[in-house]
C-alpha positions in Angstrom: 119.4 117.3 92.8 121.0 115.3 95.9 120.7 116.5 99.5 122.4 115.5 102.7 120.4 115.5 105.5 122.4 118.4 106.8 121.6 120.5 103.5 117.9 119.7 103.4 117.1 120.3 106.8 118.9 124.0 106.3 116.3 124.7 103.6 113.9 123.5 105.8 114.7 125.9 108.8 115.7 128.6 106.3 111.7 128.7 105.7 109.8 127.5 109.3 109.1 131.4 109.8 106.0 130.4 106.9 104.7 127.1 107.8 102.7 128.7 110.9 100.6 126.5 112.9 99.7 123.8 109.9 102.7 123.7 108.0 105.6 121.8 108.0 107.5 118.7 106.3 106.0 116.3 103.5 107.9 113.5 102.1 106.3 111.9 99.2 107.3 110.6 96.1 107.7 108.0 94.3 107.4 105.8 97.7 109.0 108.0 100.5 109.4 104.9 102.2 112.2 103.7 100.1 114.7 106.1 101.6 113.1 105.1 105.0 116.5 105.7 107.0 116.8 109.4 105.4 112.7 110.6 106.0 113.4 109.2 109.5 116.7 111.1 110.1 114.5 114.4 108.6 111.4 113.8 110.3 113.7 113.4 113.8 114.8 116.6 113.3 111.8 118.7 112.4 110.4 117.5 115.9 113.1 118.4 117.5 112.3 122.1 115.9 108.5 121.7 116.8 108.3 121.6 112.8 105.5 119.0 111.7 105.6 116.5 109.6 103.5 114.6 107.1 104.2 111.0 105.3 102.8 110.5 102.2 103.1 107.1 101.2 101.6 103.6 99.4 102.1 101.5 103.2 104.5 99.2 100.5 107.5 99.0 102.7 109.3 97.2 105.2 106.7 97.4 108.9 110.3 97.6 111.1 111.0 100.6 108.9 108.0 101.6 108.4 107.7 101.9 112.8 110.5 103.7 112.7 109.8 106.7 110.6 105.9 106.7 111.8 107.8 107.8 115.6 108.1 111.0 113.6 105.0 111.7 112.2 101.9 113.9 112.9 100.0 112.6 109.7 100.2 110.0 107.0 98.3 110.1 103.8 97.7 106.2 102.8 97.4 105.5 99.5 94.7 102.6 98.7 94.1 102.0 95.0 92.3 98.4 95.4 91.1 96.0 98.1 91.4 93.1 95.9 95.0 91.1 96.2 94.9 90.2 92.3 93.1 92.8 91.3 96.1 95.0 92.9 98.5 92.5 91.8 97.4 93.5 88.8 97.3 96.9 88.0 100.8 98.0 90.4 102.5 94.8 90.0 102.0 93.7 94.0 99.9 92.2 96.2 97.9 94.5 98.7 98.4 92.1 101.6 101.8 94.0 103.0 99.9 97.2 102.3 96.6 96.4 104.6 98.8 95.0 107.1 100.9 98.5 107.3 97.5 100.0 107.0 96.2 98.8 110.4 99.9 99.4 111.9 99.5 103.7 110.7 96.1 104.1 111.4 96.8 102.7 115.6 99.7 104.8 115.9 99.2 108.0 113.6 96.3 110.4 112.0 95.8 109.1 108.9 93.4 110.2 105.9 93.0 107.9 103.1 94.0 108.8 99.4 91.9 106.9 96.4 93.1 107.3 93.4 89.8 106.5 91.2 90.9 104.6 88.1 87.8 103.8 85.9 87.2 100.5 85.2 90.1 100.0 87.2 88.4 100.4 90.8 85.7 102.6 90.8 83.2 99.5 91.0 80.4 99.6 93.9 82.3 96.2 95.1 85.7 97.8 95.5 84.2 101.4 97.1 82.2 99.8 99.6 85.1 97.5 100.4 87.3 100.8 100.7 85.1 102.4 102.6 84.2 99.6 104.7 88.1 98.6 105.9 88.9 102.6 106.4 85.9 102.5 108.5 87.0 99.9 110.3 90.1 101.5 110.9 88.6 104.1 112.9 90.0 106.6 109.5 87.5 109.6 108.8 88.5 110.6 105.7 88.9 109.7 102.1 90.6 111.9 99.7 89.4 110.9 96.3 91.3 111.8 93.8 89.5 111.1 90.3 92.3 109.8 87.1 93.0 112.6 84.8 95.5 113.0 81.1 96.5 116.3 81.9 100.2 114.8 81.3 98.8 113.1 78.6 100.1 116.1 75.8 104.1 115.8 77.9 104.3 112.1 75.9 102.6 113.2 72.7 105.1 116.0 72.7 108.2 113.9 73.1 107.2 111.3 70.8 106.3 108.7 73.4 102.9 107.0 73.7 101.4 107.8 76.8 100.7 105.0 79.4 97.1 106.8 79.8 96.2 105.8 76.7 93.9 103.1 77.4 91.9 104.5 80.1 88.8 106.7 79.8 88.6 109.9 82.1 86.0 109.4 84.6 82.7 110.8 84.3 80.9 113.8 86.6 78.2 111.1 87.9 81.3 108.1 88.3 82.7 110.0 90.9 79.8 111.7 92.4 78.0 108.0 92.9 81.9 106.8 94.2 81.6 109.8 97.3 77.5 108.6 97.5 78.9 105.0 98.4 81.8 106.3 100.5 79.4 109.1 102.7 77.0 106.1 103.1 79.8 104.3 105.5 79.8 107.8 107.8 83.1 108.6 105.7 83.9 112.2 105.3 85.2 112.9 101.3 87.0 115.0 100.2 87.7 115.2 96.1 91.1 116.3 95.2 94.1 115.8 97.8 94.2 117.0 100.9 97.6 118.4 100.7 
């Protein structure tokens, strides 16, 4: 389904009786960011209606568009799936170097709380949390949200006679992602397992 701005924000109003004090606006996606001009027209208006709002993004975008949506934002949840630049290169097909650099833009300007998504063998490795841990300290960000790899839509390929792109990867165990918030806590890091939102 497409939405003008004018017709999305009128299901938005339609329900700010229920947000209450917390509630409010969450673009995600895919990459929110990629319709930059349209969460920034959104956002815009939500704060005009004292309605808050909350970016969920990777930090893979354009910094001028990037500034300009973040004028609009109470929160951002940051996405950081590895600290190494091949090592991210990779496993999503970019470098992380645009995606630090936004980091350190968000975390000056808006509340941010981090978002791993803990891939095993992937970058659950001491090396990787404690470098994690060690630049979201450095931002001056409290939280991480770790959020531990799962094949619950595993049975969806099966089903439509697709192989699944999960295939290859192991589901983390118990102790994997306790000793990944035991690394994480030892930085004075709050954790969190499971998103925040």
């Amino acid at each position: 389904v497409e939405y003008t701005c004018d017709e999305l924000f009128h299901k938005v109003l339609r329900d700010k009786p229920f947000y209450g004090e917390d509630g409010g606006l969450t673009f995600s996606g895919g990459e929110a960011l990629q319709h930059a001009d349209f969460v920034k027209e959104m956002f815009s208006r939500c704060k005009a209606e004292k309605i808050s709002t909350v970016l969920d993004t990777t930090g893979y975008a354009k910094t001028e568009k990037l500034l300009e949506v973040l004028e609009y934002t109470d929160l951002v949840l940051l996405d950081l799936k590895h600290m190494d630049p091949d090592e991210h290169k990779k496993w999503t097909g970019v470098s992380n170097e645009l995606i630090l650099n936004n980091a350190k833009i968000i975390a000056s300007k808006v509340k941010t709380r981090i978002s791993l998504p803990l891939i095993p063998d992937v970058n659950n490795s001491e090396e990787n949390l404690k470098a994690t841990a060690e630049f979201v300290r450095e931002l001056g960000i409290k939280w991480i949200d770790i959020n531990p790899f799962h094949k619950l839509g595993d049975g969806k390929y099966h089903y439509l006679g697709m192989d699944s792109p999960y295939d290859s990867f192991r589901t983390l165990e118990k102790h994997e992602v306790e000793d990944a918030c035991r690394v994480i806590k030892s930085f004075g890091l709050d954790v969190n397992i499971g998103r925040m939102m």
